[in-house]
PDB file with SEQRES, HELIX, SHEET and CRYST1 records, atoms N, CA, C and O in Angstrom:
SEQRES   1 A   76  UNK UNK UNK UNK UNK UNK UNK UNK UNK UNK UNK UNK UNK          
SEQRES   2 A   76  UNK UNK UNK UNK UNK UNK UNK UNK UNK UNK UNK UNK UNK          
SEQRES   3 A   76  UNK UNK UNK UNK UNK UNK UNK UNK UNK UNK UNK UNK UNK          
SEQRES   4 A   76  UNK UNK UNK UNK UNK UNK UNK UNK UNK UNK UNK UNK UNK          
SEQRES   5 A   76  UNK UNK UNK UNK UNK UNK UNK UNK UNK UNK UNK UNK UNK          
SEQRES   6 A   76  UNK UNK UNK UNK UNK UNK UNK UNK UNK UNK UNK                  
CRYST1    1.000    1.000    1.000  90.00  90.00  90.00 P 1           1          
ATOM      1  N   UNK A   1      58.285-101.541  73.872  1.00  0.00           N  
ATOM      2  CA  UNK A   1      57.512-100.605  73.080  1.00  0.00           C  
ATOM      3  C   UNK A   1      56.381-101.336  72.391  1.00  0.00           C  
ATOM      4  O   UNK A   1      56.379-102.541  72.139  1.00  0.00           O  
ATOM      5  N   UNK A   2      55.464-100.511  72.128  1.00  0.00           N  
ATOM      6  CA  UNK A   2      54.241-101.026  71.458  1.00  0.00           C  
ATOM      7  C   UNK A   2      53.768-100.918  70.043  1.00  0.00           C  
ATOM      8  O   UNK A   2      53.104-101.662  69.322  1.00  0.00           O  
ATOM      9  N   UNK A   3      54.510 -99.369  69.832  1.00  0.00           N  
ATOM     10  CA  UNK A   3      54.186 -98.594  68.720  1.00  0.00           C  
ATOM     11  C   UNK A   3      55.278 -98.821  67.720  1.00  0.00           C  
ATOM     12  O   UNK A   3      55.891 -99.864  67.495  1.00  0.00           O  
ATOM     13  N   UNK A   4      55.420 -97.480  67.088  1.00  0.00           N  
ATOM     14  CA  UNK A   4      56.288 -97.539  65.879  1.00  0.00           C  
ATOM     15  C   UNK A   4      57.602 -96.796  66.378  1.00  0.00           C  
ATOM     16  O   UNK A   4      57.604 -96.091  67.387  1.00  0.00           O  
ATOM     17  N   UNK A   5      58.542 -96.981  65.708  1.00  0.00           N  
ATOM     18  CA  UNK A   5      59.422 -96.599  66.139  1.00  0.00           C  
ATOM     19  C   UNK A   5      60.953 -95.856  64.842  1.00  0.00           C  
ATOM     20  O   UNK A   5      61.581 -96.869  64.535  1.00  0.00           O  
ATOM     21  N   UNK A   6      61.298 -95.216  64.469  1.00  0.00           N  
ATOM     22  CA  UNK A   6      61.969 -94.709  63.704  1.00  0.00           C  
ATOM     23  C   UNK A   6      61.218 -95.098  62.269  1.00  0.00           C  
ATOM     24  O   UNK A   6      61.565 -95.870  61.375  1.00  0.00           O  
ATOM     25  N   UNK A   7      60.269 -94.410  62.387  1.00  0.00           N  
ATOM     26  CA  UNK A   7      59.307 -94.768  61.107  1.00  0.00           C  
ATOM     27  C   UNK A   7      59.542 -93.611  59.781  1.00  0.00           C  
ATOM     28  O   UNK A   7      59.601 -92.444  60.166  1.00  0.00           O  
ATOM     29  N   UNK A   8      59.647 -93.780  58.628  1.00  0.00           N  
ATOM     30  CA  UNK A   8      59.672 -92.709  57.556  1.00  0.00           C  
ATOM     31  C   UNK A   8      59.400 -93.027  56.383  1.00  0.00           C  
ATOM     32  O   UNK A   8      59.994 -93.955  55.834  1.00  0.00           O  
ATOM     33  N   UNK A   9      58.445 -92.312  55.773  1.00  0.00           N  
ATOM     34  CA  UNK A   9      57.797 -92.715  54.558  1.00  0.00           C  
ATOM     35  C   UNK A   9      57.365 -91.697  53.679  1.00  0.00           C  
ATOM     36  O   UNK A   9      56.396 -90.983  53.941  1.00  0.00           O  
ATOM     37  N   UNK A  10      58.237 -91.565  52.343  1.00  0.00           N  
ATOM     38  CA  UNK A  10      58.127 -91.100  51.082  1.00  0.00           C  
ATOM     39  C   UNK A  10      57.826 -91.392  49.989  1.00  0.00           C  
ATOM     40  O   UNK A  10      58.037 -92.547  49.619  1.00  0.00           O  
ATOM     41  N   UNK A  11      57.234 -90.446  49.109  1.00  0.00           N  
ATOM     42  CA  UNK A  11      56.843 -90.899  47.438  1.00  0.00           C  
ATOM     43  C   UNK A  11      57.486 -89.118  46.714  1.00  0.00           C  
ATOM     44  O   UNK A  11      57.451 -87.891  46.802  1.00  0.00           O  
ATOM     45  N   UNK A  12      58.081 -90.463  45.936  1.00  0.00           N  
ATOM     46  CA  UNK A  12      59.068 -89.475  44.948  1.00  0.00           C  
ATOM     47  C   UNK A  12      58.555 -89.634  43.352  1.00  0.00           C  
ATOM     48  O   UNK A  12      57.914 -90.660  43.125  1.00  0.00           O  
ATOM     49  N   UNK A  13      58.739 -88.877  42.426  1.00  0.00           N  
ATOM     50  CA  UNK A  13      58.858 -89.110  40.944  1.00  0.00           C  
ATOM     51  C   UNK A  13      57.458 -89.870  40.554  1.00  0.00           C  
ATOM     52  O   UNK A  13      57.564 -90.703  39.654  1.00  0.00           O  
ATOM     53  N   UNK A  14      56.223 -89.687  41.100  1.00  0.00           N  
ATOM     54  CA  UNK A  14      55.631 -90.553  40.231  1.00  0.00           C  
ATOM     55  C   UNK A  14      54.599 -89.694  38.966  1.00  0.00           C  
ATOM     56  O   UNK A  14      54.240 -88.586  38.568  1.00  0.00           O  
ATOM     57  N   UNK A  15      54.495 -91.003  38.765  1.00  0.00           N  
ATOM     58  CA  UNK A  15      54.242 -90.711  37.006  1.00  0.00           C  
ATOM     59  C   UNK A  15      52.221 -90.609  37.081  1.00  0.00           C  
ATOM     60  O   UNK A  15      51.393 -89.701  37.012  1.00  0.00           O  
ATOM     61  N   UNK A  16      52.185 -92.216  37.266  1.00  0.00           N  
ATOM     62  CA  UNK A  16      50.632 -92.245  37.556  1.00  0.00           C  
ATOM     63  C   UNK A  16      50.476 -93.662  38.764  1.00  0.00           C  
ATOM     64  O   UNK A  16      49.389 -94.205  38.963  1.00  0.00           O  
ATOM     65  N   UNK A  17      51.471 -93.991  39.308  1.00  0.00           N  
ATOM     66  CA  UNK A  17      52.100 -94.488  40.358  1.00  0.00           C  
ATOM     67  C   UNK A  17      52.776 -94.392  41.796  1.00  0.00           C  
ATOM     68  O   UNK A  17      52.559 -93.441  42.546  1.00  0.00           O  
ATOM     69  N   UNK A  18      53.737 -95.614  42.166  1.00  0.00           N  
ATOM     70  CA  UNK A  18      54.218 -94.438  43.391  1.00  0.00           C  
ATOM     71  C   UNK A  18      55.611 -95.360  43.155  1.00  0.00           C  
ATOM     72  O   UNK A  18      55.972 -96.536  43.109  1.00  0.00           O  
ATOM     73  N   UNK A  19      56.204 -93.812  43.025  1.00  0.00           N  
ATOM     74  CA  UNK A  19      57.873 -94.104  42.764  1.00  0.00           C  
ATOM     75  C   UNK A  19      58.731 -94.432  43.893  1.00  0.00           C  
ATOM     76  O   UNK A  19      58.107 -94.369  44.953  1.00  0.00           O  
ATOM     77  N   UNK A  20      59.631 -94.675  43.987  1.00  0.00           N  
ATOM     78  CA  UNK A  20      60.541 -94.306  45.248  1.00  0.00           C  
ATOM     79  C   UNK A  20      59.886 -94.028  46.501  1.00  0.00           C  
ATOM     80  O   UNK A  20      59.895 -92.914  47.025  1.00  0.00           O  
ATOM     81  N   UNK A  21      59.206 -95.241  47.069  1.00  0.00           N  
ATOM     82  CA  UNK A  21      58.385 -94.474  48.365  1.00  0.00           C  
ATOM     83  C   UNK A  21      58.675 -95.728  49.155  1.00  0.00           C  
ATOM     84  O   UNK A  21      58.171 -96.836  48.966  1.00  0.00           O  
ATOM     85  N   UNK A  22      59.432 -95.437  49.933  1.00  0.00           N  
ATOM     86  CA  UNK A  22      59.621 -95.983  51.429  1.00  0.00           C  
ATOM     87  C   UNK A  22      58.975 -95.903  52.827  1.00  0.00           C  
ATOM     88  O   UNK A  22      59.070 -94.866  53.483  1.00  0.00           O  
ATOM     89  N   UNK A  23      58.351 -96.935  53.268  1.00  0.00           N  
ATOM     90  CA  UNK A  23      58.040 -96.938  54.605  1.00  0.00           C  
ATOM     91  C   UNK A  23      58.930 -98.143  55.856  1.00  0.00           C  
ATOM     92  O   UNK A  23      59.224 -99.328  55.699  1.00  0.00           O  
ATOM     93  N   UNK A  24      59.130 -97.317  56.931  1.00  0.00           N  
ATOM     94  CA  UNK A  24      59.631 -98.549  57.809  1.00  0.00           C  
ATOM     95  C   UNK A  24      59.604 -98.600  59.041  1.00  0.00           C  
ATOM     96  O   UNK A  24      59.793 -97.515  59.591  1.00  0.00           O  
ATOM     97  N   UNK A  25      59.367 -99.837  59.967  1.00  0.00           N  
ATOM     98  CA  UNK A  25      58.449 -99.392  61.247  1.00  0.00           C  
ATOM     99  C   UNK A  25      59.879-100.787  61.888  1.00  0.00           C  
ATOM    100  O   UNK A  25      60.019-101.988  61.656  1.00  0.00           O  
ATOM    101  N   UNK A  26      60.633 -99.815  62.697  1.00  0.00           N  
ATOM    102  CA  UNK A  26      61.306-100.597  63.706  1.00  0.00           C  
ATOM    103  C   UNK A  26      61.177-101.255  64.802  1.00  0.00           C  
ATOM    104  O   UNK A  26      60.025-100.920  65.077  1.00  0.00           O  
ATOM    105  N   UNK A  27      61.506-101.970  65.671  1.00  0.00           N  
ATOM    106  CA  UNK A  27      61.832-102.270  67.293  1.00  0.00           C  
ATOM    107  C   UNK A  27      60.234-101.880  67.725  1.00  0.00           C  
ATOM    108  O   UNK A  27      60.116-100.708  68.081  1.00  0.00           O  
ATOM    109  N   UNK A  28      59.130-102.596  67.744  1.00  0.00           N  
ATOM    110  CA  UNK A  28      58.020-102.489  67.835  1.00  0.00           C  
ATOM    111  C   UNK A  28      57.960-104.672  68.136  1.00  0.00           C  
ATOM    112  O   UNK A  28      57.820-105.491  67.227  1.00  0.00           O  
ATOM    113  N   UNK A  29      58.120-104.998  69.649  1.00  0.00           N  
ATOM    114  CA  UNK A  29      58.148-106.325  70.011  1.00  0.00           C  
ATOM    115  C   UNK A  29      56.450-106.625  69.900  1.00  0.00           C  
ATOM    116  O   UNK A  29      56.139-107.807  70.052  1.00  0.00           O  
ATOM    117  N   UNK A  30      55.476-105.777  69.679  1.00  0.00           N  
ATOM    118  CA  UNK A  30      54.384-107.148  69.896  1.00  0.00           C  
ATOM    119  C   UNK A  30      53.793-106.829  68.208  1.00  0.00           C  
ATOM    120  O   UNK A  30      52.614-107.109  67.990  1.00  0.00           O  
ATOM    121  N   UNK A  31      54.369-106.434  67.426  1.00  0.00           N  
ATOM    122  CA  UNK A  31      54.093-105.839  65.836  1.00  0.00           C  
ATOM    123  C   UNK A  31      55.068-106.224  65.256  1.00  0.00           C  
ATOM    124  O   UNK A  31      55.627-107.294  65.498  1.00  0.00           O  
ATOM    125  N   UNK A  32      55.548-105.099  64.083  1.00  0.00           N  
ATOM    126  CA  UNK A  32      56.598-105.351  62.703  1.00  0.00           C  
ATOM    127  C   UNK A  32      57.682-105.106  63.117  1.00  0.00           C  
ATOM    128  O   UNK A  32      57.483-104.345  64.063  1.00  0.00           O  
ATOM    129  N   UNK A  33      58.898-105.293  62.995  1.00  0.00           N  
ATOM    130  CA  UNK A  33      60.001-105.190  63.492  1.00  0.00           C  
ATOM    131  C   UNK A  33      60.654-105.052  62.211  1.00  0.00           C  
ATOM    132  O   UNK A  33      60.557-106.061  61.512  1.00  0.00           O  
ATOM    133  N   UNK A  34      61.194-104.235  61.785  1.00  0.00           N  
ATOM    134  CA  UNK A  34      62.673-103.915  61.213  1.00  0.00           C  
ATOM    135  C   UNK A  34      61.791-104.358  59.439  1.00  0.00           C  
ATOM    136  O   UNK A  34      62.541-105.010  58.712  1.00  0.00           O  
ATOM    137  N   UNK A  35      60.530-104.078  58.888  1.00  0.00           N  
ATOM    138  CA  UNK A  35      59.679-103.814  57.886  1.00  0.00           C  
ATOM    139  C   UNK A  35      60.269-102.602  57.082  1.00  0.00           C  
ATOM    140  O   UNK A  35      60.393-101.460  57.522  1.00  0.00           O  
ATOM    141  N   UNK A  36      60.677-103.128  55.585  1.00  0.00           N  
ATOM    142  CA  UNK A  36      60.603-102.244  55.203  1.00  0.00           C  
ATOM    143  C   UNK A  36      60.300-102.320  53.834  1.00  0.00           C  
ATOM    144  O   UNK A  36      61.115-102.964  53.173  1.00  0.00           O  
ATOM    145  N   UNK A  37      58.958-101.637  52.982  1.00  0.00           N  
ATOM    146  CA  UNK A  37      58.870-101.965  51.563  1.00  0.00           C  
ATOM    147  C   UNK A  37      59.182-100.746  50.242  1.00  0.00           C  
ATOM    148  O   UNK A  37      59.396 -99.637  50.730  1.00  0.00           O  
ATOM    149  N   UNK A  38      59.208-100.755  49.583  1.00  0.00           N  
ATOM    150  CA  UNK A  38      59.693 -99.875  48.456  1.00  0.00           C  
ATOM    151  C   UNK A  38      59.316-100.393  47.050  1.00  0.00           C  
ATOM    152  O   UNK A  38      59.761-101.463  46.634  1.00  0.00           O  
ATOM    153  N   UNK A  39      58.163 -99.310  46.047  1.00  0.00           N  
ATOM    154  CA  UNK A  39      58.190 -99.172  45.023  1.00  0.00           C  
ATOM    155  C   UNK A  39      58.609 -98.474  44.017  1.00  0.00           C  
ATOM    156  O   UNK A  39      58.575 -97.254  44.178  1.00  0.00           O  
ATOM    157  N   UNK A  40      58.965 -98.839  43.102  1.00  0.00           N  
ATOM    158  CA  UNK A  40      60.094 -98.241  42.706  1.00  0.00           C  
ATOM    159  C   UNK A  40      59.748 -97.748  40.722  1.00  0.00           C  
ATOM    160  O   UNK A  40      59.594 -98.698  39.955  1.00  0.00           O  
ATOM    161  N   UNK A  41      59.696 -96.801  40.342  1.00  0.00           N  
ATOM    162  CA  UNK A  41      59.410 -96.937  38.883  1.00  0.00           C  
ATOM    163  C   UNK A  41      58.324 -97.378  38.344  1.00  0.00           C  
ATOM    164  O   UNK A  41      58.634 -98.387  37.711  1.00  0.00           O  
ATOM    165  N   UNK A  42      57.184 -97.165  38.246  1.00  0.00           N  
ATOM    166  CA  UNK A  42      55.940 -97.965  38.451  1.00  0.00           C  
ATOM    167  C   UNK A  42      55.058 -96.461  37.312  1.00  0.00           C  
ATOM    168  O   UNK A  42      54.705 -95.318  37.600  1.00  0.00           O  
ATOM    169  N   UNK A  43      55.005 -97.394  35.834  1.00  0.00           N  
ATOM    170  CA  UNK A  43      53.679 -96.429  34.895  1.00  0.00           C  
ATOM    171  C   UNK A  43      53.158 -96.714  35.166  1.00  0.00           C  
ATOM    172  O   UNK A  43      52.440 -95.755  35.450  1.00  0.00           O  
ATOM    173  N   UNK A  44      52.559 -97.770  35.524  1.00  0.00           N  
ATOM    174  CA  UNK A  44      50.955 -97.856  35.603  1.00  0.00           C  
ATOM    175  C   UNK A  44      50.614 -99.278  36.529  1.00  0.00           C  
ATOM    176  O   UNK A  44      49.468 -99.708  36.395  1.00  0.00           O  
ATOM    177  N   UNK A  45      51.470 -99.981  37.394  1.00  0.00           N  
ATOM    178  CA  UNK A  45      51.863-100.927  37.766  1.00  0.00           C  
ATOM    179  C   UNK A  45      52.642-100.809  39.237  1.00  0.00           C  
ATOM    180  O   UNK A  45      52.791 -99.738  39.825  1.00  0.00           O  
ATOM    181  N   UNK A  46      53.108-102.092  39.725  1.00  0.00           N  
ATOM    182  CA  UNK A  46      53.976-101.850  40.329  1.00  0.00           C  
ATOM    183  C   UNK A  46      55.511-102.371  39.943  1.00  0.00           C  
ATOM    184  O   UNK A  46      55.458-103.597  39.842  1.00  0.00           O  
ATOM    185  N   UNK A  47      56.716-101.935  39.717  1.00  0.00           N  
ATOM    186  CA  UNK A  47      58.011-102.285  39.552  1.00  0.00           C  
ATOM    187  C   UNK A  47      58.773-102.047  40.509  1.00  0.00           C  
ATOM    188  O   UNK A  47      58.594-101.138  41.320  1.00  0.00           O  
ATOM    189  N   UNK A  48      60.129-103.205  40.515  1.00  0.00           N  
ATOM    190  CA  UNK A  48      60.862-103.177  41.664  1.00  0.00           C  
ATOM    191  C   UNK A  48      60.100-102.444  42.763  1.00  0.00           C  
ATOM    192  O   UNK A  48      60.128-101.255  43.078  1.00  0.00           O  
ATOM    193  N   UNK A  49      59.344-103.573  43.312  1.00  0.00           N  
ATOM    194  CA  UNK A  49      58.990-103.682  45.035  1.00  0.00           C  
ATOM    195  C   UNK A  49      58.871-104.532  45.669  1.00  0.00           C  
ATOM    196  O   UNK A  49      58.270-105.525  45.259  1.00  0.00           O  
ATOM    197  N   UNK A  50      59.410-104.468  46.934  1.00  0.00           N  
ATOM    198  CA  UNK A  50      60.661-105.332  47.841  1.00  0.00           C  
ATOM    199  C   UNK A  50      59.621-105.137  49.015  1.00  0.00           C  
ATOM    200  O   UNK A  50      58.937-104.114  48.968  1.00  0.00           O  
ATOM    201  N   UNK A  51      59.451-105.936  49.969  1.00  0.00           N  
ATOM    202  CA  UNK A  51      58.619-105.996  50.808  1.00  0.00           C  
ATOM    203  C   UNK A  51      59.660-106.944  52.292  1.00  0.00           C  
ATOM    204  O   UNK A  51      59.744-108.143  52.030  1.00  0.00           O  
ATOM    205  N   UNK A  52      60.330-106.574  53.583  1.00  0.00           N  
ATOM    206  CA  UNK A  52      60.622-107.412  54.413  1.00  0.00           C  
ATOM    207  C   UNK A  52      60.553-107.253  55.315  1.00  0.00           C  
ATOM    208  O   UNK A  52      60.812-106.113  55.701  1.00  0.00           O  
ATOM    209  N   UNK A  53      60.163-108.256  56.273  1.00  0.00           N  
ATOM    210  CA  UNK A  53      59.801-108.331  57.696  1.00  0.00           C  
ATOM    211  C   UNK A  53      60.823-109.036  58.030  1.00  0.00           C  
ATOM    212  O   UNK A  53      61.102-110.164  57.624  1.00  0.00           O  
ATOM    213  N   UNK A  54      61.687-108.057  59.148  1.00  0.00           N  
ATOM    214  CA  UNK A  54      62.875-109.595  60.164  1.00  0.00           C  
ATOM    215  C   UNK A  54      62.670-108.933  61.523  1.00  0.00           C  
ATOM    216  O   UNK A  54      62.370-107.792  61.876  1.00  0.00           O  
ATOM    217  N   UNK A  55      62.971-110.192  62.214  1.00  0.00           N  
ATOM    218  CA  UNK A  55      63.293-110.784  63.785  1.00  0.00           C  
ATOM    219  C   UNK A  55      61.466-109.903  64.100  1.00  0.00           C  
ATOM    220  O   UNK A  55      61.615-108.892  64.786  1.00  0.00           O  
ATOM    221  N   UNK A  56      60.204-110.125  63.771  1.00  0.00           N  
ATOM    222  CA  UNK A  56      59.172-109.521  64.630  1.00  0.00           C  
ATOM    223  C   UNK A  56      59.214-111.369  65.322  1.00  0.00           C  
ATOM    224  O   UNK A  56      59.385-112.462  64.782  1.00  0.00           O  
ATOM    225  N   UNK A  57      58.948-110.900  66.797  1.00  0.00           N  
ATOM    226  CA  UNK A  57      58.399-111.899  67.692  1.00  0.00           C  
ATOM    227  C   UNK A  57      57.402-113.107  67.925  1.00  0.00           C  
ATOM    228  O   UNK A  57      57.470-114.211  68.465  1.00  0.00           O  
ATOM    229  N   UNK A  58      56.121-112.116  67.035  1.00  0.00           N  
ATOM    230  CA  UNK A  58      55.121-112.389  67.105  1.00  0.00           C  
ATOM    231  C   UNK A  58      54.062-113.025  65.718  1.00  0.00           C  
ATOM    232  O   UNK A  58      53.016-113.656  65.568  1.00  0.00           O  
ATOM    233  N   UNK A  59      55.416-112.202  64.683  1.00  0.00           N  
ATOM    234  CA  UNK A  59      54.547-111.973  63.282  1.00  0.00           C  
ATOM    235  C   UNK A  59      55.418-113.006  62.369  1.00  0.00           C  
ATOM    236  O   UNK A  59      55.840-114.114  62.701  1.00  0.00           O  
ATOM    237  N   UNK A  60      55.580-112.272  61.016  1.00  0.00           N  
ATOM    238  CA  UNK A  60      56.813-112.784  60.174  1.00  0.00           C  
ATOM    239  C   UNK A  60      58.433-112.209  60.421  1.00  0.00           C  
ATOM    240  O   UNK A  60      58.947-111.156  60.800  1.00  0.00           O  
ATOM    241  N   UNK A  61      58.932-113.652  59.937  1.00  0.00           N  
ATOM    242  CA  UNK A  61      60.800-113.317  60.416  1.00  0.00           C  
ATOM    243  C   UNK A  61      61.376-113.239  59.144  1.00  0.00           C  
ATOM    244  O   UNK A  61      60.638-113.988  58.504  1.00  0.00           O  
ATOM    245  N   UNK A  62      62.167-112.842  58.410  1.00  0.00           N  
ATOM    246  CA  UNK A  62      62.921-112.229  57.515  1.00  0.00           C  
ATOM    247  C   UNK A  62      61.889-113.152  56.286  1.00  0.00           C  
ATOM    248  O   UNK A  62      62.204-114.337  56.170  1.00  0.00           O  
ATOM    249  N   UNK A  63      61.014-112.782  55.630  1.00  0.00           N  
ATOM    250  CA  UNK A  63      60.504-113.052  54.539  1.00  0.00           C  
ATOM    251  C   UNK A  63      60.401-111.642  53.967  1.00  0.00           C  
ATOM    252  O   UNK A  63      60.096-110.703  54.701  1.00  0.00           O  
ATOM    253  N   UNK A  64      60.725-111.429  52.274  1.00  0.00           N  
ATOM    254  CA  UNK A  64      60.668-111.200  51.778  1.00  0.00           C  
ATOM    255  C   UNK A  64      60.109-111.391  50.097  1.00  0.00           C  
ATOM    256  O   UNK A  64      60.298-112.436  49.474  1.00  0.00           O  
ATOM    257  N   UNK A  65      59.454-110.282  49.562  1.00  0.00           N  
ATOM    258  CA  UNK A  65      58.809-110.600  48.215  1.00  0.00           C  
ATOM    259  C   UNK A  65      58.855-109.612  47.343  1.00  0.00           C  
ATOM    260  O   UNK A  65      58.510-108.455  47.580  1.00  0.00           O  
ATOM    261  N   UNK A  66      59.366-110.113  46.102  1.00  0.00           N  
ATOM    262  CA  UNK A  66      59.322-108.359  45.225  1.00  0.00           C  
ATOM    263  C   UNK A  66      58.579-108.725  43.792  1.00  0.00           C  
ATOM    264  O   UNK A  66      58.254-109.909  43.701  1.00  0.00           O  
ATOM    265  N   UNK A  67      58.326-108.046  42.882  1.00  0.00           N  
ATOM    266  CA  UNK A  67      58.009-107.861  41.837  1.00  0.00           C  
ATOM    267  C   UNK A  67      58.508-106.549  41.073  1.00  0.00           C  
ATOM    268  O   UNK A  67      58.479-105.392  41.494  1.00  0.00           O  
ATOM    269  N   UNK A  68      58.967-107.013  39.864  1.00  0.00           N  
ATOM    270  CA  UNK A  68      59.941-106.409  39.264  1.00  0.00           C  
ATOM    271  C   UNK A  68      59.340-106.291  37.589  1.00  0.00           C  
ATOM    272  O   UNK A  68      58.718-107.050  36.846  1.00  0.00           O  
ATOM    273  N   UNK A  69      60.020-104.619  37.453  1.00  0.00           N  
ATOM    274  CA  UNK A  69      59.858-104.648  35.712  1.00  0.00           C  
ATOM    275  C   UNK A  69      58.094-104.836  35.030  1.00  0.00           C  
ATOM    276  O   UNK A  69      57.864-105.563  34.064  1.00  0.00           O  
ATOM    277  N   UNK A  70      57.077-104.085  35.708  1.00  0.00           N  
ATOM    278  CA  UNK A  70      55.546-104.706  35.493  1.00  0.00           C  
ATOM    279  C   UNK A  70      54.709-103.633  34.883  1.00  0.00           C  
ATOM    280  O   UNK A  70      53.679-103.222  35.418  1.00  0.00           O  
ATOM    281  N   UNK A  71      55.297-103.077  33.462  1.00  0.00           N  
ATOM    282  CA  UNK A  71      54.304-102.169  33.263  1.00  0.00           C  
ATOM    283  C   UNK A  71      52.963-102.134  33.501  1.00  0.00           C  
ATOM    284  O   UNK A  71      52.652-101.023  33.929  1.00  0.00           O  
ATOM    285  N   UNK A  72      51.752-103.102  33.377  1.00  0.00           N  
ATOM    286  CA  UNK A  72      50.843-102.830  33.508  1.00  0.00           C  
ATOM    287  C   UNK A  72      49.990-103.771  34.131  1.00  0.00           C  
ATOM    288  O   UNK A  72      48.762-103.694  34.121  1.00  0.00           O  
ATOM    289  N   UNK A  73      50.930-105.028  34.895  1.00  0.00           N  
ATOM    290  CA  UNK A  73      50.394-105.641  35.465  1.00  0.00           C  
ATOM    291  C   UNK A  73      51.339-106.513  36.534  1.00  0.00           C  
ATOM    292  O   UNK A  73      51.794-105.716  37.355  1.00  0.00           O  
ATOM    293  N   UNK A  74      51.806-107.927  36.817  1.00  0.00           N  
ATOM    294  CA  UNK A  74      52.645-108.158  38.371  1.00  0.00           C  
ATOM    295  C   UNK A  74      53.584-109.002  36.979  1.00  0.00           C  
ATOM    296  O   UNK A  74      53.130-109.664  36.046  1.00  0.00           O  
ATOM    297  N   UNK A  75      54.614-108.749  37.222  1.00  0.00           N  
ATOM    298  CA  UNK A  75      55.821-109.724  36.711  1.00  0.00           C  
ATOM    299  C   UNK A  75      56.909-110.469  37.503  1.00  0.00           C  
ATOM    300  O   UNK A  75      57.081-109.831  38.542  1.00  0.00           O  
ATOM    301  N   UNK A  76      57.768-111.612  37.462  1.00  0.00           N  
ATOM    302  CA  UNK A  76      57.908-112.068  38.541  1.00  0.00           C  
ATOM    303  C   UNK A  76      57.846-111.575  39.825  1.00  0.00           C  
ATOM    304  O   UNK A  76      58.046-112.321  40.783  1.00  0.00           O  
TER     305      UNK A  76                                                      
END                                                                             
């Protein structure tokens, strides 16, 4: 496959942000494979968001990065 594959992406609850919004792009060998990020609680910022790429072929393999707790700007 080339494309995307069991892909789904929502935004829930936001305030002046984007809450609860999931995207994720599977089994796609010459792209993202098994990607999936989520922000989470976010006034004016981003909080708890999780970002991971595993097993793509071509790209990045299980790295992950989040930032957490950031009212109005990036915290760890």
């Amino acid at each position: 496959s080339s494309g995307t594959v069991n892909s789904s992406s929502g935004t829930v609850n936001s305030s002046s942000g984007t809450v609860d919004s999931s995207s994720r792009t599977v089994n796609s060998p010459p792209g993202t494979v098994n990607s999936s990020s989520r922000t989470v609680n976010s006034p004016s910022g981003t909080v708890n968001s999780s970002s991971r790429t595993v097993n793509s072929p071509s790209g990045t393999v299980n790295s992950s990065s989040g930032t957490v707790n950031s009212p109005s700007g990036t915290v760890n």
